[in-house]
C-alpha atoms as an extended CHARMM CRD file, in Angstrom:
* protein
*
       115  EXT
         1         1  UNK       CA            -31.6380000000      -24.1370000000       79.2440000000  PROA      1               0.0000000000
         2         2  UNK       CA            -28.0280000000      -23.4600000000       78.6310000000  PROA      2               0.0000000000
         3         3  UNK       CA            -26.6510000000      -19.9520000000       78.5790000000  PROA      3               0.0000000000
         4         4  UNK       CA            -26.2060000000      -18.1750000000       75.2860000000  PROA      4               0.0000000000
         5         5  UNK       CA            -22.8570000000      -17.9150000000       74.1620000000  PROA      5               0.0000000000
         6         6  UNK       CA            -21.0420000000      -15.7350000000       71.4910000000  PROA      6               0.0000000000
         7         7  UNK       CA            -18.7930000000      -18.1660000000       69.1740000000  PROA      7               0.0000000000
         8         8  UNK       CA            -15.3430000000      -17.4030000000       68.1130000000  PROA      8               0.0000000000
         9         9  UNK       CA            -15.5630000000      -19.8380000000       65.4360000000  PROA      9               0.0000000000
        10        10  UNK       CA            -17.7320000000      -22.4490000000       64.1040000000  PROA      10              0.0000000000
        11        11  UNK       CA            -18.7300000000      -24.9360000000       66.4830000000  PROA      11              0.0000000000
        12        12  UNK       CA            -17.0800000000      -23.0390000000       69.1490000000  PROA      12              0.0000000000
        13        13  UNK       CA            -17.9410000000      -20.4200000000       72.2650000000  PROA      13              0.0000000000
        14        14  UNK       CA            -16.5980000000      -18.7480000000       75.0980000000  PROA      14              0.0000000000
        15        15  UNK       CA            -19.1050000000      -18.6110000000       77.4490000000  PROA      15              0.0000000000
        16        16  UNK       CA            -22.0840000000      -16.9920000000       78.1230000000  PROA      16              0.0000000000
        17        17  UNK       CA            -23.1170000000      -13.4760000000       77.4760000000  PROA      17              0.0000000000
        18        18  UNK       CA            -22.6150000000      -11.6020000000       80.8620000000  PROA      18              0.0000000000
        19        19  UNK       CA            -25.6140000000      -11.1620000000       82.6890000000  PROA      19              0.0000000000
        20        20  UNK       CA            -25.3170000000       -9.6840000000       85.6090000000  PROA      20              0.0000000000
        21        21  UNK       CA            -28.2680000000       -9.0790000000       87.6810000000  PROA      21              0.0000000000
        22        22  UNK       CA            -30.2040000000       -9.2310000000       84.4490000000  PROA      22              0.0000000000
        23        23  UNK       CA            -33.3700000000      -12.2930000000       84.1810000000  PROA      23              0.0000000000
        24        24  UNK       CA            -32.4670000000      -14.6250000000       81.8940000000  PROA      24              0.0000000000
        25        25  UNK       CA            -34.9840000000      -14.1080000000       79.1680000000  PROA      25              0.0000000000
        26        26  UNK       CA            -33.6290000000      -10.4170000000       78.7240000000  PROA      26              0.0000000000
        27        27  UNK       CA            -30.0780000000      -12.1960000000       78.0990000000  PROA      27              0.0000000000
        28        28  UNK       CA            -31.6720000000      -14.8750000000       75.7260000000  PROA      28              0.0000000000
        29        29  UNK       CA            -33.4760000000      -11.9250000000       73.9980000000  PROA      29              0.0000000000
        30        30  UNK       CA            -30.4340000000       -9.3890000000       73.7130000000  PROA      30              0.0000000000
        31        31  UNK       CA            -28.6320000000      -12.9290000000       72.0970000000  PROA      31              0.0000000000
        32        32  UNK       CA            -31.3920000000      -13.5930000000       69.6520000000  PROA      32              0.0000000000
        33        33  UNK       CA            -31.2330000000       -9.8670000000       68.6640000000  PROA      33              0.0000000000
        34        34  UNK       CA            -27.8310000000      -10.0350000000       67.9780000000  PROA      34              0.0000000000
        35        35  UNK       CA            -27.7070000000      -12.8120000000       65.8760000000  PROA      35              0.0000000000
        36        36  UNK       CA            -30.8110000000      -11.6360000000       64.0310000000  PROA      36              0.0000000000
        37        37  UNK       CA            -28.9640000000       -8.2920000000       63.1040000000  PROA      37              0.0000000000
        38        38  UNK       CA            -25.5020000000       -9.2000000000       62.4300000000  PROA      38              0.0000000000
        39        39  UNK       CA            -24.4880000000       -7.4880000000       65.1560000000  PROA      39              0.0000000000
        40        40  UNK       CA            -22.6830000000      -10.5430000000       67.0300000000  PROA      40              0.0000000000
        41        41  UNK       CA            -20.2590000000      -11.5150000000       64.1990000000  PROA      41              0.0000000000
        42        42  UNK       CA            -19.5080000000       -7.5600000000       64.1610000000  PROA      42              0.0000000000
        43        43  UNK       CA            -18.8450000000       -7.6890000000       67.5270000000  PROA      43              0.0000000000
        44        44  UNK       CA            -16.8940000000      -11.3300000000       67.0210000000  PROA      44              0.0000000000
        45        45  UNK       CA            -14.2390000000       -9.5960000000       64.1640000000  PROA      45              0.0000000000
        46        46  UNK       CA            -13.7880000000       -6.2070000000       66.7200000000  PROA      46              0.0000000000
        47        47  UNK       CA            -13.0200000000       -8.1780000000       69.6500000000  PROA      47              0.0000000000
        48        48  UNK       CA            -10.5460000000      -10.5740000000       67.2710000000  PROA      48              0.0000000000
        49        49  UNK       CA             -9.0900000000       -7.8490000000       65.5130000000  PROA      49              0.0000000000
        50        50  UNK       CA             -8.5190000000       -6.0700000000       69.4590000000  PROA      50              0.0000000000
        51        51  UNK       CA             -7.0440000000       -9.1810000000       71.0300000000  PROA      51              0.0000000000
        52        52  UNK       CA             -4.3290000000       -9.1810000000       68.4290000000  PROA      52              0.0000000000
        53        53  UNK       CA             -4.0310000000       -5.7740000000       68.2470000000  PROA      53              0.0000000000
        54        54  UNK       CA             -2.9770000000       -5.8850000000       71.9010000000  PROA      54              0.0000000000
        55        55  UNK       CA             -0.8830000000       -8.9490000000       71.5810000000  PROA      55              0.0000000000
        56        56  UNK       CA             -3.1350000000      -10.7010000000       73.4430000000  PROA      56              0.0000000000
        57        57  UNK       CA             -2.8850000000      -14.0630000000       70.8150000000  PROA      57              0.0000000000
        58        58  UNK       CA              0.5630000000      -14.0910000000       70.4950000000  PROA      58              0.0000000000
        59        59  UNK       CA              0.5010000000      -14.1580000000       74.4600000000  PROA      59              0.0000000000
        60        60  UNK       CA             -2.0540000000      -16.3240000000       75.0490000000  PROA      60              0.0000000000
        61        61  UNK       CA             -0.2070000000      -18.9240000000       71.6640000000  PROA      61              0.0000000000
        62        62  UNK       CA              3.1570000000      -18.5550000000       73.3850000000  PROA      62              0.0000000000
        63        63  UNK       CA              1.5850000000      -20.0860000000       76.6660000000  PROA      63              0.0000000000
        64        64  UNK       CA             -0.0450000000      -22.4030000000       74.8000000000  PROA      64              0.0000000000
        65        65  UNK       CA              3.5210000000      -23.5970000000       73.0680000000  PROA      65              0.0000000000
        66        66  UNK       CA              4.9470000000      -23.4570000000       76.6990000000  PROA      66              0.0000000000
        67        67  UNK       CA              2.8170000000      -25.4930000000       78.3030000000  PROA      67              0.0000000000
        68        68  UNK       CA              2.9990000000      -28.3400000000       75.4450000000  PROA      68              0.0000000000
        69        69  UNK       CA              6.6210000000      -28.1420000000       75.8890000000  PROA      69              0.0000000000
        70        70  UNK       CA              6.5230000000      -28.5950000000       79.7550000000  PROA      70              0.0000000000
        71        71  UNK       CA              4.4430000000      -31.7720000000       79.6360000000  PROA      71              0.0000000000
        72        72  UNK       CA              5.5040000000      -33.3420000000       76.3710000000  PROA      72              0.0000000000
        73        73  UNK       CA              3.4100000000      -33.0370000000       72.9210000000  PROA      73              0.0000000000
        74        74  UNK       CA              3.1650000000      -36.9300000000       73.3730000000  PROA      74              0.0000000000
        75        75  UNK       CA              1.2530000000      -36.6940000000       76.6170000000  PROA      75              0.0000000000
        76        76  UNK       CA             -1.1460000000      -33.8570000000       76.4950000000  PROA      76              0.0000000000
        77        77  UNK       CA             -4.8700000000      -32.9720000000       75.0310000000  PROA      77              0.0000000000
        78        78  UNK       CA             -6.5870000000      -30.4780000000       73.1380000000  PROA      78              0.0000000000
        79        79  UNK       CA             -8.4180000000      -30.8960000000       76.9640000000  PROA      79              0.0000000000
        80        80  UNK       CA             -5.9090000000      -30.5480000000       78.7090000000  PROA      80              0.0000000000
        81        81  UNK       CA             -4.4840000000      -27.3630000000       76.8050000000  PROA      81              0.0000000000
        82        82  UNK       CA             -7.7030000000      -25.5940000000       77.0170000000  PROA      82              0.0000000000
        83        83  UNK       CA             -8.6500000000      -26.3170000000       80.8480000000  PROA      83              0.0000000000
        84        84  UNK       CA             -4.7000000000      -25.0660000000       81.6590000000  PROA      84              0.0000000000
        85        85  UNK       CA             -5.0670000000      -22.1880000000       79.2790000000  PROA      85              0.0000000000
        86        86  UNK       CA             -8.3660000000      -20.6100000000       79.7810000000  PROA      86              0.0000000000
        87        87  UNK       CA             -8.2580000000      -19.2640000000       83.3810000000  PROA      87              0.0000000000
        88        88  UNK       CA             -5.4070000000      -17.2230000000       81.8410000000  PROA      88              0.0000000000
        89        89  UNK       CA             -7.2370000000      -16.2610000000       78.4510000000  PROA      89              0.0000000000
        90        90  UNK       CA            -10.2500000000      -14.9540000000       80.4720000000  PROA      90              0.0000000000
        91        91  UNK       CA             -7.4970000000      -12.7100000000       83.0810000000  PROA      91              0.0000000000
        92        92  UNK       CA             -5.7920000000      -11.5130000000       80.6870000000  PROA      92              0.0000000000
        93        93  UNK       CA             -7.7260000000       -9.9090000000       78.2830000000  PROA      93              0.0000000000
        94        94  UNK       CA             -7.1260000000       -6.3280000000       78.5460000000  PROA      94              0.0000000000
        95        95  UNK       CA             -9.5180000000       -3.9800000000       80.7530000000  PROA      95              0.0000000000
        96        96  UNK       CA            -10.1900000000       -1.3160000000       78.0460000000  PROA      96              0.0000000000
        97        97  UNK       CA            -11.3000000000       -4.5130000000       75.3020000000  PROA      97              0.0000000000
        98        98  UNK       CA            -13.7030000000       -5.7950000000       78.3580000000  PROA      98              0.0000000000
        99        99  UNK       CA            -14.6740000000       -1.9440000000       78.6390000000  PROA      99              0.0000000000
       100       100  UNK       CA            -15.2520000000       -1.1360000000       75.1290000000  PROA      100             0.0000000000
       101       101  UNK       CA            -17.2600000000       -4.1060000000       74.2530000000  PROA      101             0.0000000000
       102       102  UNK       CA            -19.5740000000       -3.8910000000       77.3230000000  PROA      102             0.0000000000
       103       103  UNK       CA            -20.2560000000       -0.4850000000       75.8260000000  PROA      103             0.0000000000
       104       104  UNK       CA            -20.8950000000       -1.7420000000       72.7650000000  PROA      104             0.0000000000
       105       105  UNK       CA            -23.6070000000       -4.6500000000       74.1200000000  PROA      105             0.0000000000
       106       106  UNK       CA            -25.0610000000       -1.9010000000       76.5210000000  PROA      106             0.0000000000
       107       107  UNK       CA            -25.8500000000        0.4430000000       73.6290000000  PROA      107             0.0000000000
       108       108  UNK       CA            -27.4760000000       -2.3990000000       71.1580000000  PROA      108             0.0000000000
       109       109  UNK       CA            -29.6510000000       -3.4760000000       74.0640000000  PROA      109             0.0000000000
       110       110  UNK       CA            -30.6480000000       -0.3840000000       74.8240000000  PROA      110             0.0000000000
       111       111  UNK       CA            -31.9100000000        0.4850000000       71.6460000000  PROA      111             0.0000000000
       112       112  UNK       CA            -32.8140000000       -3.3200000000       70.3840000000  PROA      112             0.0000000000
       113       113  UNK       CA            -34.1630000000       -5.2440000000       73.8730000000  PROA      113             0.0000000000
       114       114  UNK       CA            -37.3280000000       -3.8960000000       75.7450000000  PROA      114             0.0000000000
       115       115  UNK       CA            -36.5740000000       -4.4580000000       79.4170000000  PROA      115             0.0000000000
């Protein structure tokens, strides 16, 4: 079974849910939960509205338009883009957006998952 993941758009995701040291029907469960409550697109619009708060997108576009430009619009893929861009997407976002949202998951599942 695939990991759950939380969608930044329709059709989309950006990986699974972090579970560290946690089983995986806990993760699945704290997923469901979220879905079922609203909770995740909540989540979804804080962490958008963060990320371009802290200029984050425009970072993250301007590599994107750098990178096209480096190898030619002709010759590259929406592939290609997002295997060159993501390594930098995931180390960039900022440590107090990682922070504050595993805060936010930690709470919900505290008070919506049973261990």
């Amino acid at each position: 079974m695939a990991s759950p993941t939380i969608p930044l758009r329709s059709g989309g995701g950006v990986g699974p849910i972090p579970s560290v040291g946690q089983p995986k029907d806990v993760v699945t469960e704290l997923d469901r939960k979220l879905q079922e409550s609203g909770e995740r697109d909540e989540l979804i619009a804080w962490i958008r509205e963060r990320l371009v708060k802290s200029g984050w997108r425009d970072d993250l576009k301007q590599h994107c338009i750098d990178y096209i430009r480096a190898r030619g619009v002709e010759r590259v893929t929406v592939d290609d883009i997002m295997s060159a861009v993501r390594p930098r997407a995931k180390a960039t976002v900022p440590d107090d957006v990682r922070a504050e949202l595993l805060a936010k998951v930690r709470q919900f599942a505290e008070s919506h998952v049973e261990p």
